[in-house]
C-alpha positions in Angstrom: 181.9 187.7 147.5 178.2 186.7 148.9 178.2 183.4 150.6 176.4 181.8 148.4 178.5 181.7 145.3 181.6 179.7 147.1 178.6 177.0 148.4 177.0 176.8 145.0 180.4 176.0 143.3 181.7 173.6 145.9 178.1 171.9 145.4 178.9 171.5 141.5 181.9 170.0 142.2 180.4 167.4 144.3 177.7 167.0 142.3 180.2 166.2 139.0 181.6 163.3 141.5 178.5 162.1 142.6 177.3 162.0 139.1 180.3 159.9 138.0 180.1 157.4 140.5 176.2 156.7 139.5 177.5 156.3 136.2 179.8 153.4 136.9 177.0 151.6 139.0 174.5 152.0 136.7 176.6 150.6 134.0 177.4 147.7 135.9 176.0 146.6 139.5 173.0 148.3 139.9 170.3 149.8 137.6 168.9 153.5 137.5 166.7 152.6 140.4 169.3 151.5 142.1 172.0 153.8 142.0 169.4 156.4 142.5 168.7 154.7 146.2 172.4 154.0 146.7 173.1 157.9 146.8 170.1 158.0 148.8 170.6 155.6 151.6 174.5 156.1 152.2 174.0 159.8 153.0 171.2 159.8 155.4 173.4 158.5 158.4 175.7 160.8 157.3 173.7 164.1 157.1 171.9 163.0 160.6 174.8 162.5 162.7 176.7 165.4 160.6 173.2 167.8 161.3 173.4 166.6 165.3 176.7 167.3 165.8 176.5 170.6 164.3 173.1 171.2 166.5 175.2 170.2 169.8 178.6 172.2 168.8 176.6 175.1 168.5 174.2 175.0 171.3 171.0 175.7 168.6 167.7 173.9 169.1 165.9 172.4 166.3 163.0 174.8 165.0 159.7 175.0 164.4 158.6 172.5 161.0 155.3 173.3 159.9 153.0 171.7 157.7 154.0 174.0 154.8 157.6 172.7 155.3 156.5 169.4 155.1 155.0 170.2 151.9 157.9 171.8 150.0 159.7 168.8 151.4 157.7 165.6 150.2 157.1 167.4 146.3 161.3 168.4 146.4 162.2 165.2 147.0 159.7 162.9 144.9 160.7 165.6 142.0 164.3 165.0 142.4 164.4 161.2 142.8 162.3 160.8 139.5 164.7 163.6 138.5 167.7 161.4 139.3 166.4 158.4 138.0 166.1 160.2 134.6 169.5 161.3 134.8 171.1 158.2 135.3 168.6 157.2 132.6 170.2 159.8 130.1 173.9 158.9 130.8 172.9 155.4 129.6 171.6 157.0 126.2 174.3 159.6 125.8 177.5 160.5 126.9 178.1 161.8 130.1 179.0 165.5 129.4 176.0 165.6 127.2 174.0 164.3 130.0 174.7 166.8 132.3 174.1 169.4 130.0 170.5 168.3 129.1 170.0 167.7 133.4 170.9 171.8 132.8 167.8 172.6 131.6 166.6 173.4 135.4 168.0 176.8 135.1 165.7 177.8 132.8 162.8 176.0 134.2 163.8 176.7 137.7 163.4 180.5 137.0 159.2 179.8 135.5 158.7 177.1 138.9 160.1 179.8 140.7 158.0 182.4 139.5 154.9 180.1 139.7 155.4 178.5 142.9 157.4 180.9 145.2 157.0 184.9 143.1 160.4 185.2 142.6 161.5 186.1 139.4 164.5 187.3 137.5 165.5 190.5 135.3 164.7 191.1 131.8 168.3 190.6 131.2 168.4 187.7 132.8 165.3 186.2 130.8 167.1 187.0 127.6 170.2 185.0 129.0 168.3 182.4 129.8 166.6 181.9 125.8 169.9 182.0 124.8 170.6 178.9 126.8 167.5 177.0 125.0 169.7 177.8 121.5 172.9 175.8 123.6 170.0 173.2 123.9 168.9 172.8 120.7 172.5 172.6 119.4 172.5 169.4 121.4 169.1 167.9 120.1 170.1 166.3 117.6 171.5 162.2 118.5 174.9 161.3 117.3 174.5 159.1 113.8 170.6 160.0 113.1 170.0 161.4 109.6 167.8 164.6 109.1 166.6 168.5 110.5 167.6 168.6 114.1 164.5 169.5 114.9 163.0 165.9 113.8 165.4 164.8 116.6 163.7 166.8 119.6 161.3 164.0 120.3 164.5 161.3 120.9 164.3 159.4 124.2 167.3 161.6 124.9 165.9 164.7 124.7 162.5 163.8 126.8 165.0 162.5 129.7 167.1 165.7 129.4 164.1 167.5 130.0 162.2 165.7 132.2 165.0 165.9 134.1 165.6 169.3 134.3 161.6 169.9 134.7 161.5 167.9 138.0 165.1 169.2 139.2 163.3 172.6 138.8 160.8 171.6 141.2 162.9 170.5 143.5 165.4 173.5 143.7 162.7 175.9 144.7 161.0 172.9 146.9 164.0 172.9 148.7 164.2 176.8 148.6 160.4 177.0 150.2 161.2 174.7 152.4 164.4 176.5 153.8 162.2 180.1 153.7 159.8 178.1 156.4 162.3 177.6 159.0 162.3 180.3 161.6 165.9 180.3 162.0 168.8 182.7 161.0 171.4 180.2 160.6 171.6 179.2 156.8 173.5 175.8 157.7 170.7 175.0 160.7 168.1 175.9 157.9 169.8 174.1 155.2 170.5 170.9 157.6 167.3 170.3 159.0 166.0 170.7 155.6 168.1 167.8 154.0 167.5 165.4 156.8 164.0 165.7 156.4 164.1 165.3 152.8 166.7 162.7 152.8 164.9 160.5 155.1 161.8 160.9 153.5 163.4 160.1 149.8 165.4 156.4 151.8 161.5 155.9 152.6 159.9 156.0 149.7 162.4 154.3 147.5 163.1 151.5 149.9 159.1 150.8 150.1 159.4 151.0 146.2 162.2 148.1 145.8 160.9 146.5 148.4 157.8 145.8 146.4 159.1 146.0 142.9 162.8 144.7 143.0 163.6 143.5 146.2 167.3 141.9 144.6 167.7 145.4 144.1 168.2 146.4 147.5 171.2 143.3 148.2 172.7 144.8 145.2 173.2 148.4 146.6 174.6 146.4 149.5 176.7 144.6 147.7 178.1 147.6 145.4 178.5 149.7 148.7 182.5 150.4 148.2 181.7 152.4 145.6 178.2 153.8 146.9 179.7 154.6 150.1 181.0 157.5 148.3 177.7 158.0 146.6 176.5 158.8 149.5 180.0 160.6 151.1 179.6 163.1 147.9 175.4 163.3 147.5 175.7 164.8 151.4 178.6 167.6 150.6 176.7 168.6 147.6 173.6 168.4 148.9 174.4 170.3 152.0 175.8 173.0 149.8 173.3 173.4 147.6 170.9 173.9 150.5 173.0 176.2 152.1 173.1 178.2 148.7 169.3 178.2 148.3 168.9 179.6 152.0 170.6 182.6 150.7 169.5 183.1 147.3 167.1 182.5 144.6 166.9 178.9 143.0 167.3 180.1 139.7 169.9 182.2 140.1 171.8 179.7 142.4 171.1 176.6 139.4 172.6 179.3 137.0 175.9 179.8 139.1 175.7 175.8 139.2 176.2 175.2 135.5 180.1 175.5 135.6 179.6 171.5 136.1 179.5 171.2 132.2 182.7 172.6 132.3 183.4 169.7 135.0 181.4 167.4 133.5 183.0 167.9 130.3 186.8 167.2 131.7 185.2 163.8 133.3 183.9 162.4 130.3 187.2 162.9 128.2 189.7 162.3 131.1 187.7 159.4 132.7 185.4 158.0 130.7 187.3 158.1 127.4 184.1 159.7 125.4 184.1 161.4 122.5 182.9 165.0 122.3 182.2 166.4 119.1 182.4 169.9 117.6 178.2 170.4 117.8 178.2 169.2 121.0 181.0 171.6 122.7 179.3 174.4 120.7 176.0 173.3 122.3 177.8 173.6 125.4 179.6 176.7 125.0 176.4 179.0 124.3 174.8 177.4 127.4 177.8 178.7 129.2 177.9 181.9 127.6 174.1 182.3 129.0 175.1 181.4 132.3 178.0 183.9 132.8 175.6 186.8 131.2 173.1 185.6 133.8 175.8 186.1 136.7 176.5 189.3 135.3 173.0 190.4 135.6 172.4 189.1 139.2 
């Protein structure tokens, strides 16, 4: 089995915690802004001491960063706090397996950012697994208890944050993937590491300037929520490490198609946890987009 498929599941699983947590906060203590920070903030300490530690044990120096590392670093991680801050958006409109699944979108977008940005592109076969995962989408257009076509429904708030959100997590996968490809060393977790704590720190700036001047109550609030952002920020670092990890070693798009078997997740959380409803259009909406993720797989 490559490397990169045990990484890219273990980062779906965290993600599908992570995700879960931002829920409760956002439907409670903190709003999207906030929970988006909170996930933010509690990892970087985290993935710095986690990043030295691993530097130290292993006797490897920190390599060269170069302006086009910096680059691929600031757009990845403006594109996946606005990203986030749509998601947590979305859960607030939908349910929260639904939500997930319209955040899916990146897979297909990742693969046209990919080819755009970086020239990596998939097969044919993969393309063609890919439109049938805009069918899954469609199936899940259409907003529970609106009257008419389901395509009238494609411009609901819901669908825009779906996505927008899977637009700018695009970006940010193969951000993240350029940014990884600009590190002169062999080591996929060094590569990986360096890359997150530079992006990490970068996204606790920006968003604590941001509250600072918007919604400074904000800020006391993720301090006072932090029992439950603490692990915000315990999960965001897993996942994000192993998503990095996975990127090092293979192509965003393929890596983001691997990383759908969170609706499968995602759908056992909102039943088992959240108590939410799933109806029979939805979990067909979801099933196509799995059946174009495991013909993708097969293709790789």
């Amino acid at each position: 089995m490559s490397l990169w498929i045990p990484f890219t599941l273990a980062a779906a699983s965290f993600q599908t915690v992570r995700f879960m947590l931002q829920k409760f906060l956002s439907m409670g203590p903190l709003t999207a802004s906030g929970a988006t920070f909170a996930r933010f903030i509690y990892s970087a300490p985290l993935i710095l001491i986690g990043l030295a530690v691993y530097m130290q044990g292993t006797g490897q120096a920190l390599p060269e960063i170069t302006a086009r590392f910096w680059l691929h670093a600031i757009v990845g991680g403006l594109a996946q706090i606005l990203a986030t801050v749509c998601v947590v958006l979305l859960f607030q409109a939908r349910n929260f397996a639904v939500g997930i699944t319209f955040k899916k979108t990146e897979v297909i977008l990742s693969v046209l950012v990919g080819l755009v940005v970086l020239g990596e592109g998939v097969s044919l076969a993969g393309f063609g697994a890919i439109l049938l995962g805009v069918l899954g989408v469609l199936l899940l257009s259409k907003t529970p208890g609106l009257e008419g076509a389901w395509w009238r429904h494609l411009a609901s708030r819901a669908v825009a944050l779906g996505l927008a959100s899977g637009l700018l997590f695009a970006v940010s996968a193969v951000s993240y993937r350029g940014a990884t490809l600009q590190l002169g060393a062999e080591d996929p977790l060094l590569r990986a590491g360096v890359t997150l704590a530079a992006v990490v720190c970068w996204q606790v700036l920006v968003m604590a300037l941001w509250l600072g001047l918007r919604d400074r109550a904000e800020l006391l609030a993720v301090w006072r929520a932090r029992r439950v952002a603490l692990w915000v920020g315990l999960t965001s670092m897993a996942g994000s490490l192993c998503w990095f990890v996975a990127f090092a070693l293979q192509t965003a798009a393929y890596v983001k198609a691997l990383g759908q078997v969170e609706l499968v997740l995602s759908l056992m959380a909102s039943v088992l946890f959240f108590k939410e409803t799933i109806t029979r259009r939805e979990i067909a909406g979801m099933g196509v987009l799995v059946l174009s993720i495991l013909v993708l797989v097969l293709v790789i």
